[in-house]
N, C-alpha and C positions, 0 to 999 in steps of 0.2 A: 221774657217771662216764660216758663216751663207750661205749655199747653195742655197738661196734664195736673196739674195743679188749680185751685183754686173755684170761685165758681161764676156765673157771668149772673146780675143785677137786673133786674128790671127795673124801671122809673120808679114802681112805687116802694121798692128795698130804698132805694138811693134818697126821696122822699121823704122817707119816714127816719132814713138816718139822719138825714140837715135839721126836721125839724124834730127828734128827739124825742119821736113817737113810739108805744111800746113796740117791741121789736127792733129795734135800734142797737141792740147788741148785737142782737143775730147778727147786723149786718156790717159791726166794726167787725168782730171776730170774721168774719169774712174776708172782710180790708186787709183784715192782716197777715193774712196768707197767700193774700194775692186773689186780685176780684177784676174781673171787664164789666163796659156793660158796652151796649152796641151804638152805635152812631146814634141811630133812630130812637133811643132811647134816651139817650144824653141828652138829644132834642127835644124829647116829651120831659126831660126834670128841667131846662132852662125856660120850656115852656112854660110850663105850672107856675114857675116861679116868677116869671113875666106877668101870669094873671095875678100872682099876690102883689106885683107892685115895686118888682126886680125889675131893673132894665136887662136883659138876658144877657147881654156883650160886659154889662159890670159882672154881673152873676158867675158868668165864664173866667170872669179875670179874678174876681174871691175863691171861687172852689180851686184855681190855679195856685194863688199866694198862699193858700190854707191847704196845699199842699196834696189836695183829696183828686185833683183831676193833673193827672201825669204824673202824679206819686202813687198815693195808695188805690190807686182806680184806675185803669188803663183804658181808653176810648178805642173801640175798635170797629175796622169799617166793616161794612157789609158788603159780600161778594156774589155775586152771578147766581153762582150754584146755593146761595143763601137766598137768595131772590126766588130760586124756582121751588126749594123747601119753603120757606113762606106762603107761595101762591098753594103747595101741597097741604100743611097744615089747616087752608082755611076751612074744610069739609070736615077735618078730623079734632076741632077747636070751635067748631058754631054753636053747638049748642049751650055752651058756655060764655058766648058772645068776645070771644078775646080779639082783639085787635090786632091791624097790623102791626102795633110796634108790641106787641106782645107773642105774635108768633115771631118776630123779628129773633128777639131777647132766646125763645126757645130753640132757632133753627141754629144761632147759632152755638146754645147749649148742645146741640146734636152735631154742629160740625169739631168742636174744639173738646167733646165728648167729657162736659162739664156738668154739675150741676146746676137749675137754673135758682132762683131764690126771690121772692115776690111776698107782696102783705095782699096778695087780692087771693079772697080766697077761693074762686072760682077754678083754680088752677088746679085745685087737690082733687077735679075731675079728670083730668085730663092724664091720659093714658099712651104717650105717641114718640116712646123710647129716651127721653131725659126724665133725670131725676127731679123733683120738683119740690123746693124746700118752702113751707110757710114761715116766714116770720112770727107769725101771732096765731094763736089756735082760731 
């Protein structure tokens, strides 16, 4: 995939696309130009969906045959120098409370110099050199 293309997901885009919540476009139109989301984050949607009552290892094996995880969704890991932008972000992202897997999603919109794309709207504070798309006003 062209590293300059596309834009990288956060759990709650990825979220809200499975279950078909508004903003669910945003985030096919996404898909369809080519979308990552990050390891850690891939983790917090099999998660979620374990608390509704997914087994997480079937869950991984549907978004697979349904084509959405290693087709239209690329899993990508988190590196070193992703690790210490993460531990950077967290003073510049507190008072908006975003999480690890949330500076996660962002560092590596700053490494792959992507935009990132989220339904939380707490993000539309956040000011720390990526672009930051809401899904839903």
């Amino acid at each position: 995939m062209d590293d300059a293309a596309g834009s990288v997901l956060d759990a709650s885009a990825v979220l809200a696309y499975l279950q078909g919540e508004p903003g669910s476009e945003t985030v096919q139109a996404a898909l369809a130009v080519g979308a990552v989301v990050t390891i850690a984050n891939y983790a917090e949607v099999l998660s979620r969906l374990g608390d509704a009552g997914e087994e997480p290892a079937t869950a991984h094996r549907r978004l697979q045959d349904q084509g959405l995880i290693g087709g239209l969704l690329e899993v990508v890991p988190l590196t070193e120098d992703d690790a210490l932008a993460i531990a950077q972000l967290r003073s510049a992202t507190r008072a908006q409370g975003l999480s690890l897997g949330d500076r996660a999603c962002l560092a590596v919109g700053l490494r792959l110099g992507r935009p990132v794309i989220t339904a939380d709207r707490s993000w539309a504070a956040v000011s720390v050199g990526v672009i930051v798309r809401l899904i839903r006003p």
